[in-house]
N, C-alpha and C positions, 0 to 999 in steps of 0.2 A: 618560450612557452613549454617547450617538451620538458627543461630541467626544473619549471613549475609541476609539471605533472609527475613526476619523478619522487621529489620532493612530496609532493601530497601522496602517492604511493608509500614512501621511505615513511613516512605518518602513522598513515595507515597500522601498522606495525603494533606501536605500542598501545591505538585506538584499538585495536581487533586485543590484544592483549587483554587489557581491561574490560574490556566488553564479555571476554571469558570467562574471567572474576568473576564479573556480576553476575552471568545467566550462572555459573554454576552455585556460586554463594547462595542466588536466590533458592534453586533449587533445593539445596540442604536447607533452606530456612522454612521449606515449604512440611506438612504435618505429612507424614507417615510417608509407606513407598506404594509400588504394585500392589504388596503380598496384603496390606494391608485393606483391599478392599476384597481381598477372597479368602479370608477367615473363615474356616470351616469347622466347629465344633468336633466335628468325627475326625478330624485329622490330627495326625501329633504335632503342636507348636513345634517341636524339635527340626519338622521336614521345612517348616517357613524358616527356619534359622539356616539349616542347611544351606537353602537356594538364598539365600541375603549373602553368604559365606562363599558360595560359588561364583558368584555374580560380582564378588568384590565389596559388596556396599557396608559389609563390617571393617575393612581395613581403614587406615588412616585418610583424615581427610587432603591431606596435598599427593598425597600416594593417588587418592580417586581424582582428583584434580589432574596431575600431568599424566595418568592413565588415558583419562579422555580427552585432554588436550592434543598427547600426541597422536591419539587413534584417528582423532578431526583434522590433522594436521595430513595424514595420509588419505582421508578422504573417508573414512570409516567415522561415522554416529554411534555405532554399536546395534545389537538386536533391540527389538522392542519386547517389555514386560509384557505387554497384553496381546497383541495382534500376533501370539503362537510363532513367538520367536523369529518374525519377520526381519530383515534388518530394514534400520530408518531411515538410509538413505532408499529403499526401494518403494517406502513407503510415502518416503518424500517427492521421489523422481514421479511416483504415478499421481499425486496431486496437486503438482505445481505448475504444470503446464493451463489446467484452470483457474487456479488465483491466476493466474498472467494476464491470462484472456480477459477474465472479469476486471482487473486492473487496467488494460490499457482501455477497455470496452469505458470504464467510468470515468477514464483519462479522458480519450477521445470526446465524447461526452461534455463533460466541464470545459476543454479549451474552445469546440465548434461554439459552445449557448452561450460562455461569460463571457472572452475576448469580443464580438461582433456585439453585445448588447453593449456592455460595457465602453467602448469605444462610441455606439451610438448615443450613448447616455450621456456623454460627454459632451460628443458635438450638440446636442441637444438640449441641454441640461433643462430641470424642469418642464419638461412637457409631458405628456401621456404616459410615454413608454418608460420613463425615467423615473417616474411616479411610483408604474409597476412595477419597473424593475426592482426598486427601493425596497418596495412591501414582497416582492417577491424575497428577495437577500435577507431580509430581516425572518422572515419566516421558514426561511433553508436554515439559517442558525439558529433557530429555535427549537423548531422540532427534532427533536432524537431521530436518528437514522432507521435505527428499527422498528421505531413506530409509522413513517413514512413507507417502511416498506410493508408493516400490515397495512397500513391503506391500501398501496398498490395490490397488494393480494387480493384485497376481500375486493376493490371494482374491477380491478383490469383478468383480473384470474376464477375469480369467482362468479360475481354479476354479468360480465361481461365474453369471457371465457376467450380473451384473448389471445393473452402469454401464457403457458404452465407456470407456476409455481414452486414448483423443487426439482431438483433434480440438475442434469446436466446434456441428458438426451434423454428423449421419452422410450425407442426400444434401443433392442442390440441388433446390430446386423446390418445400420444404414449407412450408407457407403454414401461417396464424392459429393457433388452440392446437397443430396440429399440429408447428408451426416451435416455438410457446414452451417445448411438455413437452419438444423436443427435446434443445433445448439447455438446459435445464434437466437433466436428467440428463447433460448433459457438464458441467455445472458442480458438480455432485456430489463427484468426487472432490478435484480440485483445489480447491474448497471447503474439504472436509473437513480434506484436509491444509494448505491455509496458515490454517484458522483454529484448528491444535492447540495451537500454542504460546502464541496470544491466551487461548486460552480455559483454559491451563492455571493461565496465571498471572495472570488475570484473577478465577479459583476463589479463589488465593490472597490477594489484593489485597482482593477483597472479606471474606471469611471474618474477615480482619484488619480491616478499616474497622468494619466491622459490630460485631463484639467488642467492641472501641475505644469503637465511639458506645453501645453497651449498658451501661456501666458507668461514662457521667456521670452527673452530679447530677439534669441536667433530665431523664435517663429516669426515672430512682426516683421523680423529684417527679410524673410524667404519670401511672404506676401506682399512687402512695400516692393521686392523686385519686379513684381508679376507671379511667382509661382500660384501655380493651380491650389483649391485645397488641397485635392485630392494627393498632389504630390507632395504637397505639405505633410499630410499627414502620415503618407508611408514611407519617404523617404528622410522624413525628418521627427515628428513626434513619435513613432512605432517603435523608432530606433531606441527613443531614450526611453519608453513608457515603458519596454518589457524588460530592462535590465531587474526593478525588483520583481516581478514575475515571472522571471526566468528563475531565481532566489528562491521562491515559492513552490514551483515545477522540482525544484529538487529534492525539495524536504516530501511532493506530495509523492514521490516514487516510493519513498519506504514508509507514508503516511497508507497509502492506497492499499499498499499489501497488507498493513496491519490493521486498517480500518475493518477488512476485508473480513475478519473474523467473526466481528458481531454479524455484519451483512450476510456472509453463509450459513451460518446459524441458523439466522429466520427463515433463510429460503434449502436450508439444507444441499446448499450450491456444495459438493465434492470438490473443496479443493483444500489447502493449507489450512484456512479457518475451520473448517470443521473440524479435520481431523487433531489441533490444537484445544479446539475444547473438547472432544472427546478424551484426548491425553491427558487433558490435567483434571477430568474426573473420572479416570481409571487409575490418575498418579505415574502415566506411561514417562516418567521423566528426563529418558533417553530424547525420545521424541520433542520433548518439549523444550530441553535445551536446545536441540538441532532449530527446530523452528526459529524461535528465540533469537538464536546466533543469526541466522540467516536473514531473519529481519531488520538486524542491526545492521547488516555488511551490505542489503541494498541500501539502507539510509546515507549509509556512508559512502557508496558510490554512486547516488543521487546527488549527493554535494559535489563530489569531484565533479560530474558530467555537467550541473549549475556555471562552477567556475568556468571551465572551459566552453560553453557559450556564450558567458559573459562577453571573451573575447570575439566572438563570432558577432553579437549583435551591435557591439562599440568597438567600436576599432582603436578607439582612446585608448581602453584599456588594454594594460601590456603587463606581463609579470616576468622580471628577470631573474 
């Protein structure tokens, strides 16, 4: 097992390599830079040349390339063009602890609603809830994310005046459970909505696994001995029904963070997502690669952390 994980680390490698390639290739494919949207008539084009000159961005492009590779490589993003010469990692450090929150808040989320329906919907199949659940799942993959969450605005926020709407804490200054419940209902909606579509097809994924493992040979044989369902079910179909949803949980780790952009956006949630589209329409592209990278390398240690419960929840499986 360890020299599996090892191995997927030693991967890693030339994964994160290419992954470099492409946010920065993208980047230069992208129209203009910073300077480019504060074009100023009264000033002399000579001074935006200057600071392009300073900054590096007229030298060659593998020179700019292992410039920023290795500055990333020591932990340095570089400053940011628009946010008055911040650097990106301090910009990153201060809103990534809320994408977190809102991620595992939509995690949480999707595994408590889909797995228990889902499961139920199985043991059950065709009755009520199974019905719903159906027309529920179909209807989470339909509607756009963002559009679900202007619903949730205009009844839960607006008619209703339950949850706030934007934000991430309504003032400054509130301290210990009063700061946690705070932001705990800002993460309510935005929640809600990036973990609809997890959770609708999650309903379905399971309902399916579940069915699937209900109708081996080794179930029949667990129940002709006497075993309970109950036992049946957790110590025998749970086991085999989450291996591809465990497969699923790993892609949705760096699905969740990237989802996560459109979602704050509508709700102007402060965390990664916004400040990414803010970036790429000021052209901040320091930033944007930083983000970029950093959403590829949880995807990719979402897959590693998938394998290695693989082994946790089959004991079958073994990787030498």
């Amino acid at each position: 097992m360890y020299k599996y994980i090892i191995r997927r680390i030693l991967i890693f490698i030339p994964m994160l390599i290419a992954l470099t390639i492409l946010v920065f290739g993208l980047s230069l494919a992208a129209p203009g830079d910073a300077f480019s949207t504060q074009l100023d008539p009264n000033i002399d084009p000579e001074v935006y040349d200057q600071q392009r000159e300073a900054l590096g961005l007229n030298d060659p492009v593998p020179v700019q390339y292992l410039r920023w590779v290795a500055n990333v490589a020591q932990g340095d993003f570089g400053e940011s063009y628009v946010y008055n010469g911040r650097q990106v990692s301090e910009l990153i450090s201060d809103r990534i602890p809320n994408t977190f929150y809102l991620g595992l808040f939509a995690l949480v989320v999707t595994v408590v609603v889909s797995i228990p329906i889902g499961i139920y919907s199985a043991r059950k199949p065709y009755s009520l809830l199974d019905y719903g659940a159906t027309a529920f799942g179909f209807f989470g993959l339909a509607v756009p994310n963002f559009f679900f969450g202007l619903v949730l605005i205009y009844v839960l926020a607006i008619e209703l005046s339950w949850f706030p709407s934007q934000g991430s804490v309504s003032a400054v200054g509130l301290e210990g459970f009063d700061l946690f419940l705070n932001k705990l209902q800002h993460l309510v909606l935005p929640g809600l909505t990036l973990g609809l579509a997890g959770t609708a097809s999650y309903m379905r994924y399971m309902r399916s696994e579940v069915l699937d493992v209900l109708g081996k040979d080794f179930i029949r044989t667990a129940r002709a001995k006497g075993m309970s369902d109950r036992n049946v079910l957790y110590k025998h179909t749970l086991r085999n029904a989450m291996i591809p949803i465990i497969t699923l949980l790993g892609f949705e780790v760096g699905v969740l963070l990237s989802g996560a952009v459109i979602t704050e956006g509508v709700f102007q949630y402060p965390g990664l997502g916004t400040l990414f589209l803010n970036s790429i329409g000021g052209r901040d592209y320091p930033v944007v690669m930083a983000i970029a990278l950093l959403l590829g390398v949880f995807i990719l240690i979402g897959n590693l952390l998938a394998d290695i419960f693989y082994s946790i929840v089959d004991p079958r499986i073994r990787y030498d």
